[in-house]
N, CA, C and O atoms as CSV, one atom per row, in Angstrom:
chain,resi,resn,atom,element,x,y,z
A,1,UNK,N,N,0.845,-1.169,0.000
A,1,UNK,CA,C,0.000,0.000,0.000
A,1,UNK,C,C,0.896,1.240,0.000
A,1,UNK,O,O,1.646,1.371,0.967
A,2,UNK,N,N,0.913,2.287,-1.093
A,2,UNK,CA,C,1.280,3.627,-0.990
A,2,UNK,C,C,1.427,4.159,0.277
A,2,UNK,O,O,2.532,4.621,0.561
A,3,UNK,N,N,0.490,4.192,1.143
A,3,UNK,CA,C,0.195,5.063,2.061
A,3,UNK,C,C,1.189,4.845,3.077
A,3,UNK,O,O,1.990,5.670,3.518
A,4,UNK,N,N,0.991,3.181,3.519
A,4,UNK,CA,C,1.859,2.691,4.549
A,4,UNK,C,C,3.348,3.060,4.023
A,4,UNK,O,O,4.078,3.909,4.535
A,5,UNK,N,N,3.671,2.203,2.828
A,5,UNK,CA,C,5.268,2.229,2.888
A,5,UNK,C,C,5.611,4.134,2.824
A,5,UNK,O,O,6.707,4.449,3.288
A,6,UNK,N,N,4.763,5.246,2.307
A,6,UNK,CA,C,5.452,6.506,2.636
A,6,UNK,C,C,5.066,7.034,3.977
A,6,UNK,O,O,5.184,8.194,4.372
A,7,UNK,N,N,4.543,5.909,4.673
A,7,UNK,CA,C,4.012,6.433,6.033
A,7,UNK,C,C,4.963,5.899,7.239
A,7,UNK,O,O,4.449,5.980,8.355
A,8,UNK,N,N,6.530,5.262,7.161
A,8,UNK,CA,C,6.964,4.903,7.884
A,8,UNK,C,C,7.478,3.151,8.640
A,8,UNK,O,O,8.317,2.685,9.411
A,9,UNK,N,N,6.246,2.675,7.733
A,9,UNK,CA,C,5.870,1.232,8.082
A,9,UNK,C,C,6.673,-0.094,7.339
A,9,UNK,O,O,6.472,-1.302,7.205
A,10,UNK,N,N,8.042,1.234,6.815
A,10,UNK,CA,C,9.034,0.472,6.083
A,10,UNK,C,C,10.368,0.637,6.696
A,10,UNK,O,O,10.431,1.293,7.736
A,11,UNK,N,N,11.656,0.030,6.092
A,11,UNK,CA,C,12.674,0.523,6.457
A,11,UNK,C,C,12.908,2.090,5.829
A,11,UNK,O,O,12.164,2.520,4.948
A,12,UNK,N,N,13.744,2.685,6.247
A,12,UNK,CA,C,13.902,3.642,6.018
A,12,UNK,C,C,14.810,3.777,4.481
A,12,UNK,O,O,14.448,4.434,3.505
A,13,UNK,N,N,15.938,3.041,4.591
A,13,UNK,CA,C,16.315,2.567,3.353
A,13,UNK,C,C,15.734,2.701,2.109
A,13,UNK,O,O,16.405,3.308,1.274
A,14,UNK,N,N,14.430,2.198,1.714
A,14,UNK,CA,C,13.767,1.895,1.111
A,14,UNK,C,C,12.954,2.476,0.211
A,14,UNK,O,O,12.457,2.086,-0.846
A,15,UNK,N,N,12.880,4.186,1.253
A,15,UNK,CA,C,12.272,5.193,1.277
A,15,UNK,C,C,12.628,5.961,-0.285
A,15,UNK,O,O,11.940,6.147,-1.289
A,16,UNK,N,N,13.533,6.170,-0.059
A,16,UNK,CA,C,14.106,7.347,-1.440
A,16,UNK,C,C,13.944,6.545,-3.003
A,16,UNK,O,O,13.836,7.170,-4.058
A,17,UNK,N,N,13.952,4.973,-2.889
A,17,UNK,CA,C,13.638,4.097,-3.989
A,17,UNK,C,C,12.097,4.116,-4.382
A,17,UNK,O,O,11.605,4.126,-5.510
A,18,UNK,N,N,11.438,4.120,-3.072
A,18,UNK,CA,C,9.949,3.968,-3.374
A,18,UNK,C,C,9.487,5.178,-4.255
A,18,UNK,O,O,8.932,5.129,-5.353
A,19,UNK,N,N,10.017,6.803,-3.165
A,19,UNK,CA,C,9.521,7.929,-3.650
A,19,UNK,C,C,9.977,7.985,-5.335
A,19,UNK,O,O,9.098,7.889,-6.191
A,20,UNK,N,N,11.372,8.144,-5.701
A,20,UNK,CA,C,11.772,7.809,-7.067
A,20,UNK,C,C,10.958,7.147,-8.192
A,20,UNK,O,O,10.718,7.522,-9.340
A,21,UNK,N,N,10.521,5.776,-7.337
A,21,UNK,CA,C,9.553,5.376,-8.176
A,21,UNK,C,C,8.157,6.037,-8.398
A,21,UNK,O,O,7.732,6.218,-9.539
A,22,UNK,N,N,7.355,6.444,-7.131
A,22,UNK,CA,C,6.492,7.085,-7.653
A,22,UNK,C,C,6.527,8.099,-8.716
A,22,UNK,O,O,6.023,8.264,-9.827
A,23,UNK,N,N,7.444,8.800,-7.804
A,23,UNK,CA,C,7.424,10.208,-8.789
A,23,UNK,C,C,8.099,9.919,-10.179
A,23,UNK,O,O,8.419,10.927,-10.808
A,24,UNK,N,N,8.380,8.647,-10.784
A,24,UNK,CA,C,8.575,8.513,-12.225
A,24,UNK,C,C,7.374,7.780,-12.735
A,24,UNK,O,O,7.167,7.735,-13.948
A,25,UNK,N,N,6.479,7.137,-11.780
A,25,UNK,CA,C,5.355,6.368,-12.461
A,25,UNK,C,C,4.094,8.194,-12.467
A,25,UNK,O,O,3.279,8.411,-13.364
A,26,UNK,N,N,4.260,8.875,-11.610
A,26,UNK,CA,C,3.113,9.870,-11.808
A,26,UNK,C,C,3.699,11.005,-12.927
A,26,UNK,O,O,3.027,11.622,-13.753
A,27,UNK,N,N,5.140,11.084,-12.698
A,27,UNK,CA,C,5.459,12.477,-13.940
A,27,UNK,C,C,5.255,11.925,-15.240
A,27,UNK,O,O,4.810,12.601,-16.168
A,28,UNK,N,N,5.633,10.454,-15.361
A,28,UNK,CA,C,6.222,10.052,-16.804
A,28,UNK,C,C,6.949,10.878,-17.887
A,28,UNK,O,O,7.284,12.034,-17.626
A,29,UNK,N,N,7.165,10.420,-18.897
A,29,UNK,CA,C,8.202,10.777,-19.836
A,29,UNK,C,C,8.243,12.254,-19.960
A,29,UNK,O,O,9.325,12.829,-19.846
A,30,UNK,N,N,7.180,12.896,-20.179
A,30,UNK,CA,C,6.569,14.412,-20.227
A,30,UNK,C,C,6.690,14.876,-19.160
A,30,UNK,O,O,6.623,16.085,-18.939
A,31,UNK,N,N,6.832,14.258,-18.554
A,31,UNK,CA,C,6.718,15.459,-17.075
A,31,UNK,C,C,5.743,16.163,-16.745
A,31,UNK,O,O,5.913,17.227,-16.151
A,32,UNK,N,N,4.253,15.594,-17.145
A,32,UNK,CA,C,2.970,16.263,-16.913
A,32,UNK,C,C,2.608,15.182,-15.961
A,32,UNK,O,O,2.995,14.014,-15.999
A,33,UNK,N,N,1.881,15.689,-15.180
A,33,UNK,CA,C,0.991,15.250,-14.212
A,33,UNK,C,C,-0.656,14.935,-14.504
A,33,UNK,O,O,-1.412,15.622,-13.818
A,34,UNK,N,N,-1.349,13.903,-15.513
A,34,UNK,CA,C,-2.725,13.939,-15.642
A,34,UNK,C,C,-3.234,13.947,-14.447
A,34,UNK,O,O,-2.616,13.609,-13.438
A,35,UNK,N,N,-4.571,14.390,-14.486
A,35,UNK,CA,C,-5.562,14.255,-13.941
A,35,UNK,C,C,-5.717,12.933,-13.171
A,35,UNK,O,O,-5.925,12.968,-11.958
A,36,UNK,N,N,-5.618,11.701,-13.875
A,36,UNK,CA,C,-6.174,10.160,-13.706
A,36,UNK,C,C,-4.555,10.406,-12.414
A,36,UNK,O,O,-4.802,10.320,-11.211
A,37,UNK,N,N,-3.480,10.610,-12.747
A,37,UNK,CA,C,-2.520,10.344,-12.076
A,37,UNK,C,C,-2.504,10.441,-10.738
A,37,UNK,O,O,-2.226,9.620,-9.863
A,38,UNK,N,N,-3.027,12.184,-10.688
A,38,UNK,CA,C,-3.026,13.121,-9.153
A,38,UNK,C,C,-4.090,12.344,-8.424
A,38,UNK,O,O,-3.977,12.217,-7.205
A,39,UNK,N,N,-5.274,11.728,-9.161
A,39,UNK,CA,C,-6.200,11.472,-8.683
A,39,UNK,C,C,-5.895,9.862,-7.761
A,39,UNK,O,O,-6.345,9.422,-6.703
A,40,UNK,N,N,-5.125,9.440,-8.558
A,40,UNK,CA,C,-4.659,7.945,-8.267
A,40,UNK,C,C,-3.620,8.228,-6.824
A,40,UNK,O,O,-3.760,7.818,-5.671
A,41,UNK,N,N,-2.867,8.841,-7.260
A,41,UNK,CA,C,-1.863,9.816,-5.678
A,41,UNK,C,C,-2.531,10.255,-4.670
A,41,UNK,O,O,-2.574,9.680,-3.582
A,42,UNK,N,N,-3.111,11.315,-4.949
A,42,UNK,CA,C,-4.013,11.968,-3.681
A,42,UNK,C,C,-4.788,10.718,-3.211
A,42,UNK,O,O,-4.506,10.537,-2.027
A,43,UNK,N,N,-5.568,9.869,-3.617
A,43,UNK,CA,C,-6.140,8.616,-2.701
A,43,UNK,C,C,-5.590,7.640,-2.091
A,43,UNK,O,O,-6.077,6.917,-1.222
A,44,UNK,N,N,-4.316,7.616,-2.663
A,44,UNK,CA,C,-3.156,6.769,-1.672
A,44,UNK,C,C,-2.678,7.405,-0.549
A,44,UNK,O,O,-2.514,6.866,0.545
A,45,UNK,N,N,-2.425,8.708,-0.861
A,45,UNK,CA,C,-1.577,9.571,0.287
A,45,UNK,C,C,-2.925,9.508,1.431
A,45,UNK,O,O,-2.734,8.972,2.522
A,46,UNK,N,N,-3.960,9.958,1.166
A,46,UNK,CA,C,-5.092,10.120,2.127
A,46,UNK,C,C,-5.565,9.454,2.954
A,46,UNK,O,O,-6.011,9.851,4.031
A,47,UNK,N,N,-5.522,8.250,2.518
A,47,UNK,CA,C,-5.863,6.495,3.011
A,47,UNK,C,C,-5.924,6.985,4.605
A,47,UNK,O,O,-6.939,6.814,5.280
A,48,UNK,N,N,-4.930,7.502,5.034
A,48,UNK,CA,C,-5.074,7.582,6.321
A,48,UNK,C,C,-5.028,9.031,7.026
A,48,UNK,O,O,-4.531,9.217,8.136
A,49,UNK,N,N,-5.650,10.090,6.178
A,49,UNK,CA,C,-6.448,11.214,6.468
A,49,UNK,C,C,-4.892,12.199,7.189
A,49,UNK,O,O,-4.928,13.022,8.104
A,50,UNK,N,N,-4.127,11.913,6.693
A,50,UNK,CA,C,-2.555,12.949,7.254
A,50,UNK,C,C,-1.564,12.329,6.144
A,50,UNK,O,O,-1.235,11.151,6.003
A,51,UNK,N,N,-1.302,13.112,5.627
A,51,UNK,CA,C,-0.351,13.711,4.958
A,51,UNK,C,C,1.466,13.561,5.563
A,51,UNK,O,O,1.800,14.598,6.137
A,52,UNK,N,N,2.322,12.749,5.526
A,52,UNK,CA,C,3.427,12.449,6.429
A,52,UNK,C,C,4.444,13.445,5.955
A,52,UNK,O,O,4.120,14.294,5.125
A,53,UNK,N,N,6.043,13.362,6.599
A,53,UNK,CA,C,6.727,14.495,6.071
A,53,UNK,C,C,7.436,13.711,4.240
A,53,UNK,O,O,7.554,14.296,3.164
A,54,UNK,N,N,7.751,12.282,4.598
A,54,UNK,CA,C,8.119,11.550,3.259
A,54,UNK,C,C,6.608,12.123,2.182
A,54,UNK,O,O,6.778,12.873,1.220
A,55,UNK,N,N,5.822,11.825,2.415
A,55,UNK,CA,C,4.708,12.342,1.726
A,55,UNK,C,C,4.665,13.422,1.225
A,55,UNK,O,O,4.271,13.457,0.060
A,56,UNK,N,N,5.139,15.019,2.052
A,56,UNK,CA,C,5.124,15.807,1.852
A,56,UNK,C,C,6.735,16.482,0.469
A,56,UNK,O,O,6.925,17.205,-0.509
A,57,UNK,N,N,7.450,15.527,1.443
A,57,UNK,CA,C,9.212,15.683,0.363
A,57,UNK,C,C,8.792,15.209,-1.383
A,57,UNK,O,O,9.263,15.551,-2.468
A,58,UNK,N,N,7.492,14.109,-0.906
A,58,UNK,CA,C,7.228,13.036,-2.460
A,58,UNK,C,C,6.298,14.537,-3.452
A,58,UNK,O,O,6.569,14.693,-4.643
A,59,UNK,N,N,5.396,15.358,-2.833
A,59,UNK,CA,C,4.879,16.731,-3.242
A,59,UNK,C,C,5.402,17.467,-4.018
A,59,UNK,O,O,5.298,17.881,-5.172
A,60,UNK,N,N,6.477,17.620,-2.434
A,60,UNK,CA,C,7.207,19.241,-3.308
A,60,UNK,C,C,8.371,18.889,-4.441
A,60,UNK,O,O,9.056,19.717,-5.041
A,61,UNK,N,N,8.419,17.325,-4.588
A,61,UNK,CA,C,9.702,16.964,-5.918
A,61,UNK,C,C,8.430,16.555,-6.968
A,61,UNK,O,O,8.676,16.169,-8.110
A,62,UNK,N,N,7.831,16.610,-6.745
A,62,UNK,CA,C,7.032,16.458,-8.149
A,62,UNK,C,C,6.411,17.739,-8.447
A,62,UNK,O,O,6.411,18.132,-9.613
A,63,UNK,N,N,5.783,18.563,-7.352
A,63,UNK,CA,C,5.798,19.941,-8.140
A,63,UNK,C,C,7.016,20.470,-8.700
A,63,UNK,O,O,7.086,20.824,-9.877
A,64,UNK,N,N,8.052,20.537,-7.827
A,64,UNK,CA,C,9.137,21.125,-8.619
A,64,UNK,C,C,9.362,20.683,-9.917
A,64,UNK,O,O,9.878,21.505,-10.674
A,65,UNK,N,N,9.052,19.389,-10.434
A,65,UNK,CA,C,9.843,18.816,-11.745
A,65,UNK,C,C,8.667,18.743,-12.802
A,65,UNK,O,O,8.896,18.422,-13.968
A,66,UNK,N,N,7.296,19.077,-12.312
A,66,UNK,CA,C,6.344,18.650,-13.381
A,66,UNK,C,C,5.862,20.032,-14.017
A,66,UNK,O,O,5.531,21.106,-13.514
A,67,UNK,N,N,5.964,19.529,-15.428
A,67,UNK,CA,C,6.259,21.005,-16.345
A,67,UNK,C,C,4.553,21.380,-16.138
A,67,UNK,O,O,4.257,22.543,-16.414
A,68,UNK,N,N,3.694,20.686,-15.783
A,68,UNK,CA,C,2.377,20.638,-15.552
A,68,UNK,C,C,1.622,19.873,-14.622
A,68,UNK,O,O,2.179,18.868,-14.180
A,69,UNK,N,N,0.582,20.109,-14.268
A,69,UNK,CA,C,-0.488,19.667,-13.144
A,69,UNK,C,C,-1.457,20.119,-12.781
A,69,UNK,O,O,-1.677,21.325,-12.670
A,70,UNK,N,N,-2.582,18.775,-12.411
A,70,UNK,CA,C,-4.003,19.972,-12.084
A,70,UNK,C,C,-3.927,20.455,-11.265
A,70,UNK,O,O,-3.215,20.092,-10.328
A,71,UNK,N,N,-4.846,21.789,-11.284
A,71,UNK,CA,C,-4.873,22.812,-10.407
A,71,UNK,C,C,-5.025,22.421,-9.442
A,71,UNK,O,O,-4.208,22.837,-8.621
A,72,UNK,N,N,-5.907,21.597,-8.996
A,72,UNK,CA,C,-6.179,20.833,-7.812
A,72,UNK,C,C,-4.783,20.537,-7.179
A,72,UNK,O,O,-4.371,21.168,-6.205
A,73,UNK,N,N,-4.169,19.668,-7.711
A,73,UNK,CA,C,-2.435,19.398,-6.920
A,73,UNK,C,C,-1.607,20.730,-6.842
A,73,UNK,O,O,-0.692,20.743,-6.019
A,74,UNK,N,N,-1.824,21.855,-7.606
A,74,UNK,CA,C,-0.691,23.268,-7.418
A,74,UNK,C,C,-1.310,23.435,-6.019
A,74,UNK,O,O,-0.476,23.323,-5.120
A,75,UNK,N,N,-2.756,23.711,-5.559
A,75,UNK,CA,C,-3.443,24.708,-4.570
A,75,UNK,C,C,-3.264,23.421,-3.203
A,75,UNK,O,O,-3.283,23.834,-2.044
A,76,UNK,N,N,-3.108,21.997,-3.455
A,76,UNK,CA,C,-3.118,21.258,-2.569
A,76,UNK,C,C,-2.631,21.479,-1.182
A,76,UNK,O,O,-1.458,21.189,-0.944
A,77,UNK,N,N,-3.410,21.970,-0.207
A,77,UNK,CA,C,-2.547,22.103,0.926
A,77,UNK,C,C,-1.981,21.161,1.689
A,77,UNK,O,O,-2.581,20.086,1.687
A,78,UNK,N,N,-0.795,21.245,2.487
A,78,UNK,CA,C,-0.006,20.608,2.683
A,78,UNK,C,C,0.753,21.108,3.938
A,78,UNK,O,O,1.735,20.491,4.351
């Protein structure tokens, strides 16, 4: 489950491989962020209604790198 392994419930190790991976399965080649994507993210991260700080690091590197995204994920508070 998304939620757990960026929620701590892993080694720590493990951590910077997982995020990497997400954030290359949600930017993909383009570096846009669809809709279907954020939507698929935001319901993993939520699962357990808080937002963690790995969660939050997995955010701000995909805003930084995605040449695009829905508005919904720019205004996302955090």
């Amino acid at each position: 489950d998304v939620n757990n392994l960026l929620s701590g419930h892993h080694p720590a190790s493990f951590a910077p491989v997982f995020v990497e991976t997400i954030k290359t399965f949600v930017l993909g080649a383009d570096k846009v962020i669809e809709a279907e994507k954020w939507d698929w993210l935001k319901h993993n991260l939520l699962k357990d209604h808080h937002i963690d700080d790995l969660e939050k690091e997995l955010l701000a590197g995909l805003r930084a790198e995605a040449k695009s995204m829905p508005d919904e994920m720019r205004h996302f508070a955090i």
